[in-house]
C-alpha angles and dihedrals in degrees: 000000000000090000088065087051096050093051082043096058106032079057099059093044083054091053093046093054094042087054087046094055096037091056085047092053119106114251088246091053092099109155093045093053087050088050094045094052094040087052087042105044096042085053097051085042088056090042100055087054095049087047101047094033117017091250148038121254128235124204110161103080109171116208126170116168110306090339118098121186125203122292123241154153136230101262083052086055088049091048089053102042085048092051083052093051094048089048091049083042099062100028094063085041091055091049099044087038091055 
């Protein structure tokens, strides 16, 4: 119930400062645009399943022997591979700004 609102919620207001930031990105900044849509778009894609069905659902479930590695879906795999793409990003801008 209100979980599902508050996740809701913190998520959008995710997605409104990360468009924000991404209209506000310099155009050569090629590596951080890619970061900020994949972010974006993997945390509307959550949000649309936690609004339409309470949760979100996972689909990629890793097993190898007795190993198991974590579940997940595809907008988690975009929000990590976004979060890649913005550390990559400022490492490298620190380095080239110094």
């Amino acid at each position: 119930g209100s979980q599902v609102i508050f996740l809701a919620v913190v998520s959008l207001v995710v997605v409104v400062v990360m468009v924000g930031w991404m209209r506000l990105t310099p155009r050569h900044h090629y590596v951080l645009s890619i970061g900020l849509a994949l972010v974006v778009g993997g945390a509307i894609g959550n949000v649309i399943d936690r609004i339409r069905l309470s949760y979100v659902i996972d689909f990629v479930d890793f097993h190898v022997g007795s190993w198991h590695f974590a579940t997940f879906n595809l907008a988690d795999s975009a929000i990590t591979l976004g979060a890649i793409c913005l550390v990559i990003h400022f490492i490298f801008e620190q380095r080239t700004s110094s």
